[in-house]
N, C-alpha and C positions, 0 to 999 in steps of 0.2 A: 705462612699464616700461623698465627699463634690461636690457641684457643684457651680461655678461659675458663673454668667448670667450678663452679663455687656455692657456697650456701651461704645463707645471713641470718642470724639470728639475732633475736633481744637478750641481755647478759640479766640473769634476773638476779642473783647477788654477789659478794665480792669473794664468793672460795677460791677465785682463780688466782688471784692475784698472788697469795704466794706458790704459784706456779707457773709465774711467768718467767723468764731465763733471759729477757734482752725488752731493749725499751728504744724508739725513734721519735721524735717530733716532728710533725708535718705540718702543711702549708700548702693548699691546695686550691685549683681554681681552674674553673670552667671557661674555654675562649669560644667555643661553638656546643650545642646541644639541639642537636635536632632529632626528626623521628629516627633517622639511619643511625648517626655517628653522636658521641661527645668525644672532645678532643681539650686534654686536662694536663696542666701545668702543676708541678709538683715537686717543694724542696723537703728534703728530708734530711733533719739538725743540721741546718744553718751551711750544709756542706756540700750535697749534691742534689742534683735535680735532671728530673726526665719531663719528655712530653709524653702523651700518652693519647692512642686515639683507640675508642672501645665501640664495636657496635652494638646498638641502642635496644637489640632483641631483650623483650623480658625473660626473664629466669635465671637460669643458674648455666646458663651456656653463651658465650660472647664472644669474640673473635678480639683480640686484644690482640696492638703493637703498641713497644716501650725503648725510646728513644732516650740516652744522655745527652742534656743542653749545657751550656755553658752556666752557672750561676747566676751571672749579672746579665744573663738574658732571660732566664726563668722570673729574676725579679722583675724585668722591664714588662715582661709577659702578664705578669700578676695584674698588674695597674690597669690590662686590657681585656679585663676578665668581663662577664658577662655574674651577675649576682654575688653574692657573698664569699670570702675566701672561708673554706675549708678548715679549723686549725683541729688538731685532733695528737692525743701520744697512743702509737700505736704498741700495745703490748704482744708478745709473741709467749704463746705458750704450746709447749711441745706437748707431745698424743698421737705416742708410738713413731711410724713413718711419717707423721703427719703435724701440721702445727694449726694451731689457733692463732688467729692475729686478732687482738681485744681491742677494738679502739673506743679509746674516753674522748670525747667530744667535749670542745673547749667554746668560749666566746657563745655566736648567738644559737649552737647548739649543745652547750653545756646541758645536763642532765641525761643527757644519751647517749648509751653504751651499747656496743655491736660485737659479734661475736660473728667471724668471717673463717672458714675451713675451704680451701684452697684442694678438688680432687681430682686425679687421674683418669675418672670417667663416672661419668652422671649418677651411676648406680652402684656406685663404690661403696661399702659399710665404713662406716664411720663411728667411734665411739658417743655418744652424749649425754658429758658430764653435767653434774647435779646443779651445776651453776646456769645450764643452757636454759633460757627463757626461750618464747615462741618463733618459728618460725616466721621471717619476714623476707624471702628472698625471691619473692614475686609480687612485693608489694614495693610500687615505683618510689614511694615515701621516704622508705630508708636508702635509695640507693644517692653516694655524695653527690651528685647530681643536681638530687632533685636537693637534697640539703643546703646546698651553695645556693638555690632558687625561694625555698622557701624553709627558713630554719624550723629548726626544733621547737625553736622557743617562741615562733609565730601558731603551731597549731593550735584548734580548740578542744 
């Protein structure tokens, strides 16, 4: 069992950005989402891809497994997706032992940016730079999820 321990924040402006060290493109999409599980298809720059099955607990604690698929099966996978594909460049910005992953949201969730801290255990200290916007990582809204479901760009 893997376990997942993360936070999510809103990116409130661009100081990160030359602080970021590496850059991916993804492509992402949901094939089941229920209360237990989501089970999420995923390429990342056009070159590889996993499946991914997360359980559906809210917060910053989730039992995550992550599988390599073939490519030309992650694309077949896409087309049997369940809501909107995902697209997003995910930025990686280093913080100490620890990294930020910035994703800019592209297509029908262009204008939203997320700011994800990946930790060792729930009550870990963590720095939070001048860029961090609000806390959103018990709110179902922002998790790609509910994105792929109901975009960004549908809220009122």
């Amino acid at each position: 069992m893997a376990l997942e321990i993360e936070r999510k924040y809103r990116v409130a402006n661009k100081e990160w950005k030359p602080l970021a060290s590496a850059k991916k493109h993804i492509r992402q999409a949901y094939l089941a989402d229920t209360e237990q599980i989501s089970l999420r298809v995923r390429i990342k720059d056009a070159t590889t891809a996993t499946l991914t099955i997360k359980t559906a607990t809210p917060g910053h604690t989730r039992q995550e497994f992550e599988y390599p698929i073939p490519l030309a099966d992650a694309e077949e996978l896409l087309q049997a997706r369940t809501g909107s594909v995902v697209v997003k460049t995910r930025h990686i910005v280093p913080a100490g032992n620890l990294a930020w992953e910035i994703d800019v949201f592209e297509g029908e969730n262009a204008g939203l940016v997320l700011a994800e801290i990946e930790l060792e255990h729930a009550d870990q200290p963590f720095e939070h730079p001048a860029w961090l916007g609000e806390e959103v990582t018990f709110d179902r809204r922002f998790y790609n999820s509910e994105l792929a479901r109901v975009p960004f760009s549908q809220w009122s």
